[in-house]
N, C-alpha and C positions, 0 to 999 in steps of 0.2 A: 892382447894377453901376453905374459912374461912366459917364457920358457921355461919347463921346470928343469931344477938342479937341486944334485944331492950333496950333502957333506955329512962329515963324520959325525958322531952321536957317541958323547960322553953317557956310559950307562952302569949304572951299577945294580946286581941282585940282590936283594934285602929276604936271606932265608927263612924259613919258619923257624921259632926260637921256643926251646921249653919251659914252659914258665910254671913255677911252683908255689903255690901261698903256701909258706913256712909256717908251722902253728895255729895251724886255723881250719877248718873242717870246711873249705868252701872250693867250689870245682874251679879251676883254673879258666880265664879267658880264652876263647880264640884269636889266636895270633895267627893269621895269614903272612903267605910269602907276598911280595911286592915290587915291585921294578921304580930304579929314579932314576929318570931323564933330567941333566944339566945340559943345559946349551946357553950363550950369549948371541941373539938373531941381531944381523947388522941393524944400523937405525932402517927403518921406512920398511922393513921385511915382512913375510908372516909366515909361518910354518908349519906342518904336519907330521906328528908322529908315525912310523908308518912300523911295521914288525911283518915277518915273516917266516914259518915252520918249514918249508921246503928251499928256500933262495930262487924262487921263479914268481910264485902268486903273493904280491903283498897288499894289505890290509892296515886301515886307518886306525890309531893304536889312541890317540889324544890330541887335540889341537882344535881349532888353528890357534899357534901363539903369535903375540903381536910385538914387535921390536917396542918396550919401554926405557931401553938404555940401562938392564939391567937383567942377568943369568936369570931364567929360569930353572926351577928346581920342583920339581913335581914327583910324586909318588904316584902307580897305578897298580892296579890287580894284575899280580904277575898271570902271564901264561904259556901255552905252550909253542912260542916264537923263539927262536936259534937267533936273528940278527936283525938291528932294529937301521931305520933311516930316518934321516928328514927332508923332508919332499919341500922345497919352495911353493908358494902360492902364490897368487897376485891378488895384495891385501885390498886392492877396489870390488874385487869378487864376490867376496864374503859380506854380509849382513850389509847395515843401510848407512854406516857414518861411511861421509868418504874422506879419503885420503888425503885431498887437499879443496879448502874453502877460500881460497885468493879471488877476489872479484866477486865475492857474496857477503850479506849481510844477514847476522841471527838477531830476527826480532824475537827478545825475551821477554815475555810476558809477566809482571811484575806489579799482582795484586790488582790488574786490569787496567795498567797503564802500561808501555812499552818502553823496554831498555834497547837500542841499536848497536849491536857490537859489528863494527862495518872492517872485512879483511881484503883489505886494497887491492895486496895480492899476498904471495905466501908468507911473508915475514913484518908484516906490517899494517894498520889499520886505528880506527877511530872507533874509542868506546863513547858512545852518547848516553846520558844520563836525562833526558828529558831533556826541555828543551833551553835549560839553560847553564848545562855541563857538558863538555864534549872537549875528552883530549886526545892526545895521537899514546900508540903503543909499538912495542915492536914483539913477536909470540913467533912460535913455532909450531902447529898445528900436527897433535900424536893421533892416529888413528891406534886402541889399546885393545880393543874387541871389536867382535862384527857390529856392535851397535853401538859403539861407545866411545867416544875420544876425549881428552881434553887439550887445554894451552894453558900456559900461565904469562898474563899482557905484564909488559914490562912498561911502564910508564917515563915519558922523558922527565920528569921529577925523581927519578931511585924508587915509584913506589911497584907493589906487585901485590897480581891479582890472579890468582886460581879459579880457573872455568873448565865444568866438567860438563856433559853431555850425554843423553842418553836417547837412541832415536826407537820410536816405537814405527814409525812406515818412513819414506823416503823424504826427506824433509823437515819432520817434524818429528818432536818429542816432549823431553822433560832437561831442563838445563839446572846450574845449580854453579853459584859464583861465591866469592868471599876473597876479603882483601886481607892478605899474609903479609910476613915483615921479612920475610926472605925465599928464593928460589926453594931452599932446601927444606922451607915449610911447610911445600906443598905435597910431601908424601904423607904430614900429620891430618892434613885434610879428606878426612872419609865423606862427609856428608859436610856440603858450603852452607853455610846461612841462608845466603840469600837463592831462591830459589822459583820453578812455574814452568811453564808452557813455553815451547817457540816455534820458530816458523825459520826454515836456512831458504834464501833465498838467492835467486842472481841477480846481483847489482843491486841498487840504492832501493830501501823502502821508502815508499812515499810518507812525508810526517806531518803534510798539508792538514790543519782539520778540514779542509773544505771537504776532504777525501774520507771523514769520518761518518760513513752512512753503512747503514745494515744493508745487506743482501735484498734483492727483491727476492729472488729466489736461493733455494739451497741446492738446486740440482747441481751436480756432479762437484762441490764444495768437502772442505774435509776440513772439520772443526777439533781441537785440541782440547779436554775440559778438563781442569786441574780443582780438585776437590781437598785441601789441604793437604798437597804432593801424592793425592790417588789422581795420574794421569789414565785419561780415556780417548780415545782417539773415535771421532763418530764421520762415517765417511757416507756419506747423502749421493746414493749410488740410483737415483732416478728422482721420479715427480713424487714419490709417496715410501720408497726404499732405504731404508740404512742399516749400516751396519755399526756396531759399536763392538771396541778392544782396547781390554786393558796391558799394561806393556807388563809381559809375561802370560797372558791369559790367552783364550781361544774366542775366535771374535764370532758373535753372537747378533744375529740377524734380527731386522724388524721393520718395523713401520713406521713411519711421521707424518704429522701435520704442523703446517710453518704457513704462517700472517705477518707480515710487516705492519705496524703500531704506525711510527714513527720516523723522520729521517734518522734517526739513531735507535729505535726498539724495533723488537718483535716477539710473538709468539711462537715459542716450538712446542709442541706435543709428542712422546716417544709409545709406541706399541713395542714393549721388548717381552720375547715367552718368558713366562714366570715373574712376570710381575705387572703391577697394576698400571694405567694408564698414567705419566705424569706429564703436568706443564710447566715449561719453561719462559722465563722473559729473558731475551737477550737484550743486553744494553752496550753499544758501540762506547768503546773511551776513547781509541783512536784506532787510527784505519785499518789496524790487523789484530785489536784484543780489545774485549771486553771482560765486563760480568756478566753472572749467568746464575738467577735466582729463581728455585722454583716456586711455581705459584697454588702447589698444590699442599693442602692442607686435612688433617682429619680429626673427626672430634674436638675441633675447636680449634685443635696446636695450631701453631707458628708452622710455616714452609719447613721441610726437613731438608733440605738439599740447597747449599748454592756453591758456588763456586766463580773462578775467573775463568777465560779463553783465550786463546788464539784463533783468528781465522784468517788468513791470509786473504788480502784485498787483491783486486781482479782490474788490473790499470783500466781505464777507461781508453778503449778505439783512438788509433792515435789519426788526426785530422786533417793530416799532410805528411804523404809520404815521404818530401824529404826536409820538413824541421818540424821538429826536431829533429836532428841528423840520428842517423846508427849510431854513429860513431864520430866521436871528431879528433882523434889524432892526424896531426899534419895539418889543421884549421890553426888560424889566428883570429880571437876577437876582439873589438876594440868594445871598454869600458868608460860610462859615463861616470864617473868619478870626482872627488876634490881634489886631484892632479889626474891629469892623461895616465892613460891603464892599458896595456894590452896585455892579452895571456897566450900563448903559443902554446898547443898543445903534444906532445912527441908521441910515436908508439910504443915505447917502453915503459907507458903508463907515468912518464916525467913532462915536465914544461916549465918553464919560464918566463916571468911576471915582469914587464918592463914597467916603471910609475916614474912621472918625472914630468917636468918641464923647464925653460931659459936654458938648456943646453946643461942640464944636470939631470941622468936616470941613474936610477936606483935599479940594480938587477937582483930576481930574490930568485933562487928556483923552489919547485915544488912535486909534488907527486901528488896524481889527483885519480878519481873512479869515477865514472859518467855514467849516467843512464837513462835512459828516458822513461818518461814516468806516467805516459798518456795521454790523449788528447791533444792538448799544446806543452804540453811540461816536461822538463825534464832537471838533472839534479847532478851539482860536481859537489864531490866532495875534496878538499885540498888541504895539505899539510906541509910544513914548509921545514924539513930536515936539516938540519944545523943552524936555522935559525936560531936568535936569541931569546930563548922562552920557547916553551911549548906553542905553537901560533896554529888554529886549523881554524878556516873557510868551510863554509858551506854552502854553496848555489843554487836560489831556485829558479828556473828558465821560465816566461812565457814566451814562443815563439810567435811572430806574425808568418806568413807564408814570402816572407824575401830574406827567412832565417835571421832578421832583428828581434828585436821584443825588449821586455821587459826582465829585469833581476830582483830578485831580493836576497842581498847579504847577509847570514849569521853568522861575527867571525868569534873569536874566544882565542885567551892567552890563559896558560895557567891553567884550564879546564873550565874557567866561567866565560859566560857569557858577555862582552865587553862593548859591542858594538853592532847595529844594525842599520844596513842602508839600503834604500828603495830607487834602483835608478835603469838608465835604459844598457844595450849594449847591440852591437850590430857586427858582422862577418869585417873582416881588416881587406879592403882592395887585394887582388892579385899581387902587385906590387911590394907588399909588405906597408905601404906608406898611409900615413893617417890620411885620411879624406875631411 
């Protein structure tokens, strides 16, 4: 926690004013007195109004405001405070966005398919578009409110793209994107087009369809359900317990019953007071969002209720505690390739791509995210900064237990998809030297 500190507080009185309707037989308005707070909070700040009537016991007057790179100007209900402050905060404190997303990926859920917005680390990351668009960006991540942040991704092509955020519990909420034709466009943007459900997670979501299967069960699971942008959050708080909350609302307890159909369906059933019994079919699209249609009908209609989700998939036990590796900075692997491949990986989330052979390599570097993704799997993602063209890699690992295995290559230029390759890859000797 940051140490609090005060500074000075630009304030002005806004007295009571007498106001007359001239010619006209009607009682005058109430005009109250008012107090306006101006301040400019450095960038990454957050702040609290604070007032006091004696100069010893003070009292929270308005806030927390959040550094958006521009003066705050607020009016309040004057009262009977002599001198005002502002109290620093430490903006991780306050509500559920946090402060910085570097080394996490927002699966946005998108009519029940998944968009991957992947942030490397704090200034940089890969927007994926399904699975045959994926380019690199560079963003700076605003936490604006306790619940709320945005970026705007800057694309290595000049384009840009406003992404806003709203969390309703720790991880999860309601996002909401749209592609602008300049930085300064994005104050015109109130409500983005494009919009749903996500999941903020750490490190790389898995995007395997193998990994496309429904829950056996929902206990202790928290589902996101996006009802043409009425988000609900339903948190399956035992074997038969849930609770469900709308962002803004009071979360509202009850009951369930859940049957898995299918390796991609199921059944849910909700007991909420005050209202009737209804069924659900969940249908997996990929390994963290579906649809979600209900099955209940009266008097003949048609289902009243569907909607899409988010459910955040649960990696599968990983099968050898050390490969996939934690971690592999400071590793080198050697690549089966159409020229000799190795990749060095560094701790400052950088490394360096050797390809070559006859006494000619090619050196690229790159900045990459690793994660492991369960069982035997795990997953880089890689982006190649000053290279020529937008160029990003994507890795997916099967490990054997001597940490070799198997790859599969998705690379993309431009943000399509250009190229895909199936081959093996194995740890590089101590030495540094091909074997």
């Amino acid at each position: 926690m940051c140490a609090a500190r005060i500074v000075p507080l630009l304030l002005s009185l806004i007295t009571g004013l007498s106001v007359v309707a001239a010619g006209q037989n009607l009682p005058a308005p109430q005009v109250s007195p008012a107090r306006r707070f101006q301040f400019t909070p450095p960038a990454g700040t957050a702040w609290t109004v604070q007032g006091t009537v004696d100069g010893r016991t003070w009292t929270d007057l308005a806030g927390p405001f959040f550094a958006v790179d521009k003066m705050e100007d607020q009016l309040q209900p004057a009262g009977a405070e002599r001198n005002y402050r502002l109290l620093y905060i430490d903006p991780a404190s306050v509500g559920f966005a946090p402060v910085s997303v570097g080394g996490q990926t927002l699966i946005a859920e998108h009519q029940g398919k998944a968009r991957h917005i992947v942030f490397m680390d704090a200034t940089s990351g890969i927007l994926r578009l399904g699975d045959t668009h994926a380019r690199s960006f560079t963003a700076t991540w605003t936490k604006t409110a306790p619940n709320k942040a945005e970026a705007i991704l800057t694309g290595a092509d000049g384009s840009f793209t406003i992404l806003k955020v709203e969390f309703i519990a720790p991880g999860l909420g309601h996002w909401g994107m749209e592609d602008i034709p300049s930085i300064e466009a994005a104050a015109l943007v109130k409500v983005p087009i494009d919009c749903g459900s996500f999941a903020l997670i750490s490190g790389l979501a898995s995007r395997s369809g193998s990994g496309t299967v429904v829950p056996s069960d929902l206990s202790g699971r928290r589902l996101v359900l996006n009802e043409s942008g009425v988000i609900s959050l339903l948190e399956f708080t035992g074997a038969d317990r849930v609770s469900v909350k709308k962002i803004g609302g009071a979360v509202l307890p009850g009951t369930y019953d859940y049957d898995p159909e299918d390796r991609i369906r199921g059944h849910l059933a909700l007991n909420l007071p005050g209202s009737a019994r209804e069924g659900f079919r969940l249908e997996m699209q990929t390994p963290s969002t579906g649809k979600m249609v209900s099955t209940t009908a009266t008097a003949g209609r048609s289902p009243l209720r569907s909607g899409t989700f988010t459910l955040p998939n649960r990696p599968e036990p990983l099968l050898n505690a050390l490969c996939p590796p934690t971690g592999i900075a400071g590793l080198t692997y050697v690549l089966a390739d159409s020229v000799p491949c190795t990749m060095t990986f560094y701790a400052n989330g950088e490394g360096v791509q050797r390809k070559g052979g006859s006494g000619i390599t090619r050196v690229t570097h790159f900045r990459y995210l690793y994660s492991r993704t369960g069982g035997e799997g795990a997953d880089i993602a890689v982006t190649f900064p000053g290279a020529n063209g937008d160029l990003v890699d994507n890795y997916e690992l099967d490990f054997d237990n001597d940490c070799s295995g198997d790859y599969r290559r998705t690379s993309y230029a431009g943000g399509n998809s250009v190229d895909q390759r199936n081959s093996t890859f194995r740890p590089a000797p101590p030495n540094g030297l091909n074997r």
